[in-house]
C-alpha atoms as one frame of an Amber mdcrd trajectory, in Angstrom:
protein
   0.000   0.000   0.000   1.218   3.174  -1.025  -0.152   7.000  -0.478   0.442
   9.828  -2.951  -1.296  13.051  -2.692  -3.582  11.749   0.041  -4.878   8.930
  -2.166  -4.435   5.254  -0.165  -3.477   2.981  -3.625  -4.487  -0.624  -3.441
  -6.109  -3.333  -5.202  -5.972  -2.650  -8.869  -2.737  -1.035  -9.483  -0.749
  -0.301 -12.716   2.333  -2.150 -12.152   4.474  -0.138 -14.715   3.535   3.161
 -12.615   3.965   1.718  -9.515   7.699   0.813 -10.068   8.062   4.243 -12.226
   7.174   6.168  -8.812   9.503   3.643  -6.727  11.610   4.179  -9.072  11.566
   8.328  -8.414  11.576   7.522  -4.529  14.598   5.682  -5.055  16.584   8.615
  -7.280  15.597  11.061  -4.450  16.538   8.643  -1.704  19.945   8.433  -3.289
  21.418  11.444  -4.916  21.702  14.293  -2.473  21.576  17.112  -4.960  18.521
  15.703  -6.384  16.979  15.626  -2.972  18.499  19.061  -1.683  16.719  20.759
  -4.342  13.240  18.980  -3.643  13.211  19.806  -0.054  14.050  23.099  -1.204
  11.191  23.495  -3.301   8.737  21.693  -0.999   9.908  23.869   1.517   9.532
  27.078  -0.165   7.573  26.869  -3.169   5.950  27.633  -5.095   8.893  29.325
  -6.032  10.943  31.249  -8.690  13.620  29.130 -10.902  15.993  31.970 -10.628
  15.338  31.994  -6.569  16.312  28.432  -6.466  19.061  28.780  -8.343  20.616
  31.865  -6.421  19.747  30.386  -3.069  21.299  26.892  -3.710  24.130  28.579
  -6.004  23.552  26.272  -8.363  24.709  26.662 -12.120  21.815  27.109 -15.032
  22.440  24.222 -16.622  22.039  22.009 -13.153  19.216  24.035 -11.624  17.102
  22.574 -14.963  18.399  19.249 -15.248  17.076  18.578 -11.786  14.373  20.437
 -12.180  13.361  18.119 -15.427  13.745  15.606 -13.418  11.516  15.928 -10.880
   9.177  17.075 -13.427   9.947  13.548 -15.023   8.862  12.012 -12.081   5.678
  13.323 -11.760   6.585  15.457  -8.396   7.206  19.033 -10.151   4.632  21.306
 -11.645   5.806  24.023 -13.260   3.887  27.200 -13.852   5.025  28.628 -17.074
   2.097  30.920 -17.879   3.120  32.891 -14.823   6.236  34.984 -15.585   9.163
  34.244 -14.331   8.063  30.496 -14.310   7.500  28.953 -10.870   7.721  25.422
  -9.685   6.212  23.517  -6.987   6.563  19.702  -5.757   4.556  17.604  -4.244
   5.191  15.933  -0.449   5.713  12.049  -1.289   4.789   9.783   1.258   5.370
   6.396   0.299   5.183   3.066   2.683   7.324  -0.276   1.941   6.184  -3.143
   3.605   8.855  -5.714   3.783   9.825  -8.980   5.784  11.370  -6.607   8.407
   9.067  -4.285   8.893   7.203  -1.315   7.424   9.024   1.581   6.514   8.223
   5.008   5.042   9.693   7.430   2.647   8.510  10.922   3.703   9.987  14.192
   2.909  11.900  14.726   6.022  14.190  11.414   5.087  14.592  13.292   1.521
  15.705  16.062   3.443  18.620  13.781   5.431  19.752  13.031   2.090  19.737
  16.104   0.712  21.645  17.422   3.805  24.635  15.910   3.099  25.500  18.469
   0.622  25.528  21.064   3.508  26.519  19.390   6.327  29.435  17.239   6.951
  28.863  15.313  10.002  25.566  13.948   7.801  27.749  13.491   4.468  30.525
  11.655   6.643  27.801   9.379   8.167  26.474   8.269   4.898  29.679   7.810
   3.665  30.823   5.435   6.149  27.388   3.845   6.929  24.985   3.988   4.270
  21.900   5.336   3.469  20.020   2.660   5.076  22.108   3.759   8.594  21.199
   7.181   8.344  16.914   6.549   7.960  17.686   3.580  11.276  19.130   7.280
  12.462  16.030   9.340  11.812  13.897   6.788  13.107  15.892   7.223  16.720
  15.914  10.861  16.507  12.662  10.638  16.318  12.881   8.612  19.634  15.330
  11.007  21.146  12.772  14.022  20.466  10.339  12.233  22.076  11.765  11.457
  25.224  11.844   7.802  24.707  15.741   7.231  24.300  19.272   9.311  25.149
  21.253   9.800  22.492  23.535   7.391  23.741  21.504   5.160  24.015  20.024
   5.491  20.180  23.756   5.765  19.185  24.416   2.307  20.371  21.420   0.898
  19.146  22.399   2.250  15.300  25.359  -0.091  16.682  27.849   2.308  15.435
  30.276   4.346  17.813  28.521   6.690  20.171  30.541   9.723  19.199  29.361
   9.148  15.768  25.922   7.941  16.853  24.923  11.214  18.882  26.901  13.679
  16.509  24.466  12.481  13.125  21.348  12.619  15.702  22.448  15.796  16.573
  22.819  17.156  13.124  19.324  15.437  12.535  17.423  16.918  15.020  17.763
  20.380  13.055  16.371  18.082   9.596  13.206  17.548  11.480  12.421  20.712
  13.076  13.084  22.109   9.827  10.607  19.967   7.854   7.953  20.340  10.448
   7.179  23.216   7.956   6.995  20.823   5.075   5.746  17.278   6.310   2.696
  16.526   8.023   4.541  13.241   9.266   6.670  15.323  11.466   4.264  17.578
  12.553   1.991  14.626  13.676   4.625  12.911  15.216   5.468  16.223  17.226
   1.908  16.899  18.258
């Protein structure tokens, strides 16, 4: 089962669609500039091209590659009759349901991986651990926020060293109280 735009999808689905939007999830889960410049948008848009592209200091030529491909992927409207052109995105929330669990892909995990471009103790994580590391980390900051766990304690149950455990939930815990503005996961989990 699978949400997009607040639709529940089940039952009669079109298998070629369904593994084109995994497929999108998977491109934003994985390649941080890609997902920098979707949280930015989601976070500010609609919003101006040439905004994005000053903000982020991204080149031309990047700025629309990226931008075609989120269009490509069915996440991106752009509004050409308005002058300039504006774009928008839409929040993804999708849910895997696997042997180990159920897991979801919401903007604020985008975000994480999107972070890595601007913050180092996030890029080093991912580096040495994986992307898969880093959500097990979002899912304990969450915890930590919460009250439920210390960060030492969620450090040593990512099973990595508790310096480098608490310094990525650190760094997290500013992800997620910036995309309370942006996903209505986070701000339901903080409610």
């Amino acid at each position: 089962m699978s949400t997009k735009n607040g639709r529940v999808v089940e039952g009669n689905v079109d298998p070629e669609e369904t593994v084109n939007e995994f497929l999108s999830i998977a491109a934003l889960v994985t390649e941080p500039n890609l997902a920098r410049l979707y949280t930015y948008i989601l976070g500010h848009g609609p919003v101006e091209i040439e905004t994005i592209k000053a903000d982020l200091g991204l080149p031309h030529s990047t700025t629309y590659k990226y931008i075609g491909r989120l269009e490509e992927m069915g996440v991106l409207t752009r509004y050409d009759e308005q002058r300039p052109t504006t774009v928008a995105v839409d929040a993804i929330h999708v849910q895997l349901d696997t042997e180990h669990g159920t897991v979801a892909v919401t903007p604020v995990l985008v975000a994480a991986i999107g972070r890595q471009v601007d913050i180092e103790d996030i890029r080093v994580f991912v580096e040495r651990q994986g992307v898969p590391k880093l959500a097990a980390a979002l899912h304990y900051t969450y915890r930590v926020n919460v009250g439920e766990l210390t960060q030492r304690t969620a450090a040593n149950k990512l099973d990595v060293h508790p310096v480098e455990g608490m310094t990525v939930i650190s760094a997290l815990q500013d992800v997620i109280e910036d995309a309370t503005e942006y996903d209505s996961v986070v701000e339901a989990a903080d409610e």
